[in-house]
N, C-alpha and C positions, 0 to 999 in steps of 0.2 A: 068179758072177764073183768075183773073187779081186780085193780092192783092196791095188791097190801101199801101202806106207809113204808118207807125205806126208814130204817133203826135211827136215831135221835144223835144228832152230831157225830156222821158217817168219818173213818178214820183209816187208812191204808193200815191193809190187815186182813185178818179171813172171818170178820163179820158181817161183811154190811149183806152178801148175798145169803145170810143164814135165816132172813126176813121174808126171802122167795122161795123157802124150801129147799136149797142148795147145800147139800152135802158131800159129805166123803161116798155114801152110797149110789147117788145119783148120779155123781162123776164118772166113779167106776163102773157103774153100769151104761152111760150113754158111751162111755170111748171103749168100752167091748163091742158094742152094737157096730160104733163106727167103724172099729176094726173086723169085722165078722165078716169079710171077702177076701182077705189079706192085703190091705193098705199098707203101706210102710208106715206113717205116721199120720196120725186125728191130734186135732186139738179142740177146745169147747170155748168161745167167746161168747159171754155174760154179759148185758149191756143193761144198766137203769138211767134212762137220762130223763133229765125234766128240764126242761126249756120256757123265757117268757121274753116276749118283743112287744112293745110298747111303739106306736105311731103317733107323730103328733104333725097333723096338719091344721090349715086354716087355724093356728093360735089355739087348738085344741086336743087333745091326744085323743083322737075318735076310733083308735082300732088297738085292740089289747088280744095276745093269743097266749094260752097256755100249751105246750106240748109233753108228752109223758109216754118214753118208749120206754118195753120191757121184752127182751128176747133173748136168745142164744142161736147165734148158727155155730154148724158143726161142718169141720173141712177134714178131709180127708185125702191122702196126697199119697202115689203110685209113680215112682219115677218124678216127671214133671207133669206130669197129669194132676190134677185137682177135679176132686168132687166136695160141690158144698149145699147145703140147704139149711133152715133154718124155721124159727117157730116162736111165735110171742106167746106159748102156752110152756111153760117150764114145769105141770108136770112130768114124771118120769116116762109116762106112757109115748107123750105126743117129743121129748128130745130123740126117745129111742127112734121111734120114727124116724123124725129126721137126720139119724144117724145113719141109720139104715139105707134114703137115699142117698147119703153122701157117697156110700161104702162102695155102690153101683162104677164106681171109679173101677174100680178093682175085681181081680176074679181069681179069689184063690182059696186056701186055707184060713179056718180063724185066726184071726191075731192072740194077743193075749195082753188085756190091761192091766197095769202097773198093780202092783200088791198093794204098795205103801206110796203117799203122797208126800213132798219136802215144798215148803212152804216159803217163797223165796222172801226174804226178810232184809233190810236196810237200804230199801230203795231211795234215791236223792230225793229231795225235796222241795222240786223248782217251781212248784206254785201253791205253796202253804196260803193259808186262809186262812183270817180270821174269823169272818163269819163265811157259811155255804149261804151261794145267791139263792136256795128256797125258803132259806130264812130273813131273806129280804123284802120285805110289805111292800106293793104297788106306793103304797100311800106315801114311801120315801123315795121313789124314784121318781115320781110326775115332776116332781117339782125342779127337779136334773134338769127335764126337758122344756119345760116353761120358762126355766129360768135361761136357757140357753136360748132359744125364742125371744124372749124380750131385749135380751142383748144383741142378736143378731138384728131386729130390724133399727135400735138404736146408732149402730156402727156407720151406717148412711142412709138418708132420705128415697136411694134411689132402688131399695131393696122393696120388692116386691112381696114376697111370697119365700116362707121357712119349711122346707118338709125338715123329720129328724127322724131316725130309726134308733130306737134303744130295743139291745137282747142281749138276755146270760142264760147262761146254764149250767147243770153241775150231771157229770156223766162219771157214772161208778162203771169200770169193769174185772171183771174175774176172767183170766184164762187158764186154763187148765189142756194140757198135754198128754199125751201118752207115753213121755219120758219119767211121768211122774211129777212135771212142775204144775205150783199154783203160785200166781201171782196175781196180786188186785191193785188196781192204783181209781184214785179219786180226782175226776177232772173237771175243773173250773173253767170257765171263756165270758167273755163280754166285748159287745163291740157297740160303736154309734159311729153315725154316719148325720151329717149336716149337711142339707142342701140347700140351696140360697136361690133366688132367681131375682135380677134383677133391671130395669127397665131405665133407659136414658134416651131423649133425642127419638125415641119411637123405635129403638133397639132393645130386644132383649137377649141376655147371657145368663148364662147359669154354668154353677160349677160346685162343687163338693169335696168335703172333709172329712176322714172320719179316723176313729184308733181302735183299735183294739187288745185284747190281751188276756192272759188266762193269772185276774188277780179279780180282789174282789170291790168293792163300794170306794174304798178308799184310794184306788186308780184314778178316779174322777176329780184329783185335786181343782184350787183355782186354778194353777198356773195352766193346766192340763185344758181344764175347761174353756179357760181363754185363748189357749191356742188354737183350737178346735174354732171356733169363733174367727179368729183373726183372720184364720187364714181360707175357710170356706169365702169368708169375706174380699179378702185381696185378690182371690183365686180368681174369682167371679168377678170384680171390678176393673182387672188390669184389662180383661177382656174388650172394652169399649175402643182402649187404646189398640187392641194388639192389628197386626195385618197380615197376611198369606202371605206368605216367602216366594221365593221364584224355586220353581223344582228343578232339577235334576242331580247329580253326581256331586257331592262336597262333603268335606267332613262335617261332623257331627260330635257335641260334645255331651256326653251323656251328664248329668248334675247326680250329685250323691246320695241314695235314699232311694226313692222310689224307680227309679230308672233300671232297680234291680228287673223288676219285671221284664227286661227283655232277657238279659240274664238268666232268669229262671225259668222263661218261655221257650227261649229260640236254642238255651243253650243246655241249661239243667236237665230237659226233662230226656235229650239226647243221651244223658249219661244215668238213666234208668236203666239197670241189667237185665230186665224183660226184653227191653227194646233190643238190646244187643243182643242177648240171650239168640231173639228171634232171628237177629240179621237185619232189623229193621233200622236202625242206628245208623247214622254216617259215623259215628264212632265205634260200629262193632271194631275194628281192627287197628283200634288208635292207641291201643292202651303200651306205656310206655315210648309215645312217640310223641314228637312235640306238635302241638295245638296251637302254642299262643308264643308272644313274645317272655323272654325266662326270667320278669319279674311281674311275672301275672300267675298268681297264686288264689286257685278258686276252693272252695270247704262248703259241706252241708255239717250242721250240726244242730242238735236239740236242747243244748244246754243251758243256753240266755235263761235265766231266773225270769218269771213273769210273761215271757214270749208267745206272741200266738201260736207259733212253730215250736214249743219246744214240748216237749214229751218225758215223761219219767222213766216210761218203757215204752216200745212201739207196740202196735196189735198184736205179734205174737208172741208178747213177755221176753222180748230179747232186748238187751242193754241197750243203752243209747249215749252216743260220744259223739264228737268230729270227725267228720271224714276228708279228708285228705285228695279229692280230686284230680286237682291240678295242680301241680309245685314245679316250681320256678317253670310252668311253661308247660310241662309236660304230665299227659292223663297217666293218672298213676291208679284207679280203679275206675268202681263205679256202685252203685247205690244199691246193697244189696237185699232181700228178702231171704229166708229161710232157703227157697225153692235155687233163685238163681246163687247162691253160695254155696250149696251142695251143687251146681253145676259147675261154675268155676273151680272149685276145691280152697275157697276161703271161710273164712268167719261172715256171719250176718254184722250188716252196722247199722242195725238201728233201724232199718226204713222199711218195715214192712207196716204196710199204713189200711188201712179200710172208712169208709165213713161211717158205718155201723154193723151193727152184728148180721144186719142183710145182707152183707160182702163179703166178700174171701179177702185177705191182704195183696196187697202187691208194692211192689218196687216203687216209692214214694218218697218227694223230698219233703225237707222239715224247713228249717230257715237254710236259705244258701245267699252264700255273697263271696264277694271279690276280697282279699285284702289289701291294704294299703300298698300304695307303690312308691314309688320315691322319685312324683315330682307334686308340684305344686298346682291347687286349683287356680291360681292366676297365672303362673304359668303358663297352664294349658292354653288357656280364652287366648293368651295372649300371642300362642302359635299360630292360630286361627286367622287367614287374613276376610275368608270371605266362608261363611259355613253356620248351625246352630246350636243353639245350647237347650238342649229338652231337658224340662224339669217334672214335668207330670204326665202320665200315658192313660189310655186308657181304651175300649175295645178291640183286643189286641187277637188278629188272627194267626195261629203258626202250624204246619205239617210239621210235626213233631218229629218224624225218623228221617225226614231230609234237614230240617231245621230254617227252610222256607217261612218267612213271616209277613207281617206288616202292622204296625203300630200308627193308631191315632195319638199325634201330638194335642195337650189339651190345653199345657201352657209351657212357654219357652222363651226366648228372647234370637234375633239375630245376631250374627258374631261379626262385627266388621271392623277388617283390620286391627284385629285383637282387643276388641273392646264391643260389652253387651250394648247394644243399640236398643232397637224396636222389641216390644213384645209380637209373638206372633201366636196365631190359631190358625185352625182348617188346614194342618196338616198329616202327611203320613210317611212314615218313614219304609222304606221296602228292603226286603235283604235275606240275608241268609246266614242263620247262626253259628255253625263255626267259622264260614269267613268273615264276620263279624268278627269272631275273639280271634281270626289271625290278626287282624287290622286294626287291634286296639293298641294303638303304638305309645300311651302315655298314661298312666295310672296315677291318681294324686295318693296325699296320705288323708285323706276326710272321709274315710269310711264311715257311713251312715244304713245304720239299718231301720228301716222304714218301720213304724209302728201300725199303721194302715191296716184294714181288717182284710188281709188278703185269702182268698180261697184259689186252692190248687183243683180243676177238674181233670179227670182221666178214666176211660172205661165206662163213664156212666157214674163216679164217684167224684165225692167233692169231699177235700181235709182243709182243714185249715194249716197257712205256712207264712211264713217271715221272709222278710227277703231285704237286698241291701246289695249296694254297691258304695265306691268312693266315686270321687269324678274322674272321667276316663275319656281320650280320644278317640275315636273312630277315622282312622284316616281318611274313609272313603263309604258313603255311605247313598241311595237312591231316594230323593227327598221327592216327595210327588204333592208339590204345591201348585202355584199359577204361572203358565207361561209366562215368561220374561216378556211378549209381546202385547200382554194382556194390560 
């Protein structure tokens, strides 16, 4: 199939899907079909993305890929039952179709689709653009990466070898409901990643940097670009120095910024209302009871202007705010979708998420983090008489409805007698995530939210999400470095 041009300077609004044939007639007719068993409610997600990732190894960008999806799936939802399928051929024939599987949910009388459609109008506008990345020429980006290349092997003698990953995209979607809503929004992303390797003494390290964000060309300032640099650089040279810790039982002092990632691993993804929903959660039966110490205050929200995580509406055109988690201490919800908010008896907030139109939504976080607490990051280090201070992680495994983990430390320092000593590597932290957040006994105010290209997986899907903590103690934590005998 041959995809039309998407319409010339795309604009949140009810045109850009009027390019693939998509109308008022074809709405109404694929959400009759979906409803034609009696569903309770169908919805129709519309997806045009174009995507471009640029490689640059051995001092030359030798792999360039273009990608171009065009589809709709159709859900149809029976209780809590969901039926979904979907189809990269939009016309009418082939959505009915897949309407029609979806509807196999259900078994009853026809539904009936909406008369008249209301067209949801004055959505935020948390990643304006002034140009869309398809209107960005290869021929202005190479240079991004060359140029980031020649200053990364200039920064020391003992740099080996530069990989760098550049990729943007701009993903238009339409959803349309059997309530009669249509809403469109226009979504921007870019990310890079620097990777360094580097050789001393007959040692090699390596380690890596990257950002991302849903802005356009002009994200890439100097200052930005140089940090991107500095610090894949530093990451990777402190390494020579650093040493294995002695493992077992100590606290741990989490650094602010990326550290969110246990946070969002061991502890966020627990407070999914699916999870609960099912009883799979160690927090199915927490809500309203205390978690954590009562100035530990945790939030999901999509609002950050420019954010990897941030969204204007979620996959099923429902509004998107802050939510409210954890205050002073204690769960006070949890992250809901369409599906589990009509099982609870709440409002949706925001987080019914998908990776594309090939998935049904589910319960999905956005950016989530810690807020500030009220001590100081010297402070903390300086409570610490024997324990470490992680500042970067990275292949992190966690059973998600126990909150069971384990985190590779990638770089950190030792904490002795309240002062950063040795850098250290080759370790892993072990534990368990809500008694983690009972045992986080000391929150600074240095909330830091990571700009990092993070990707959230679940079910087989991957979204992109923000994430952030401030620096925080962990009283007690299982550190699996080198025997002290060793």
């Amino acid at each position: 199939m041959t995809t039309p041009p998407p319409p010339p300077g795309p604009s949140i609004g009810t045109t850009y899907f009027t390019a693939f044939g998509v109308d008022e007639r074809l709405i109404r007719e694929a959400l009759s079909s979906a409803l034609s068993r009696g569903g309770e409610y169908a919805d129709l997600f519309f997806q045009h993305r174009i995507a471009h990732n640029f490689v640059l190894e051995d001092g030359s960008v030798n792999r360039a890929f273009k990608g171009t999806e065009l589809g709709v799936g159709v859900r149809v939802v029976k209780g809590d039952q969901t039926g979904y399928a979907f189809t990269e051929d939009l016309s009418l024939e082939s959505i009915r179709q897949a309407a029609r599987t979806a509807a196999t949910i259900a078994d009853g009388s026809q539904g009936e689709a909406p008369e008249r459609f209301h067209i949801t109008t004055g959505l935020p506008s948390r990643y304006a653009t002034e140009r869309h990345w398809d209107n960005v020429r290869p021929e202005e980006k190479l240079p991004l990466l060359t140029g980031l290349n020649d200053r990364t092997f200039s920064m020391d003698p003992a740099i080996r070898k530069v990989n760098i990953t550049f990729g943007d995209e701009t993903s238009a979607i339409l959803i349309a409901d059997s309530s009669g809503r249509v809403v469109e929004d226009i979504q921007p992303m870019t990310l890079l990643y620097l990777s360094c390797v580097a050789e001393k003494n007959g040692e090699r390290e390596q380690n890596t940097y990257g950002v991302a964000a849903r802005k356009d060309m002009s994200f890439y300032s100097k200052d930005r670009l140089d940090l991107i640099v500095q610090e894949a650089v530093d990451r990777t040279m402190i390494l020579f120095d650093a040493v294995q810790p002695p493992a077992g039982e100590m606290p741990i002092v989490l650094g602010a910024g990326a550290s969110g990632i246990l946070l969002h691993e061991a502890i966020g993804h627990g407070m999914e209302a699916d999870f609960n929903r099912k009883g799979t959660s160690i927090y199915a039966d927490k809500i309203g009871k205390k978690v954590a110490h009562p100035f530990i205050n945790i939030v999901d929200e999509g609002t950050e202007e420019g954010a990897r995580g941030s969204i204007n509406i979620d996959d099923e055109g429902n509004a998107v705010g802050r939510t409210n988690l954890v205050e002073d201490g204690v769960l006070t919800t949890y992250l809901h979708d369409s599906i589990s908010a009509k099982h609870y008896g709440v409002k949706p907030t925001g987080n019914g998420r998908r990776e594309s139109y090939q998935y049904p939504p589910l319960p999905r976080m956005r950016s989530t983090y810690m807020l500030p607490g009220p001590h100081k990051k010297e402070e903390i280090i300086a409570s610490v008489k024997k324990g470490l201070f992680c500042t970067n992680f990275t292949n992190g495994q966690v059973q998600i409805g126990a909150g069971d983990f384990t985190f590779y430390v990638k770089n950190g320092y030792l904490i002795e007698d309240g002062k950063l000593t040795r850098p250290i590597k080759d370790v892993n932290i072990i534990g368990n995530g809500p008694k983690v957040l009972e045992r986080i006994d000391m929150v600074a105010d240095d909330l830091t939210i990571d700009q990092g290209g993070w990707t959230c997986g679940k079910d087989g899907q991957s979204v992109p999400v923000s994430q952030g903590i401030p620096t925080v103690r962990v009283s007690s934590i299982t550190v699996g470095g080198r025997s002290e005998r060793s």
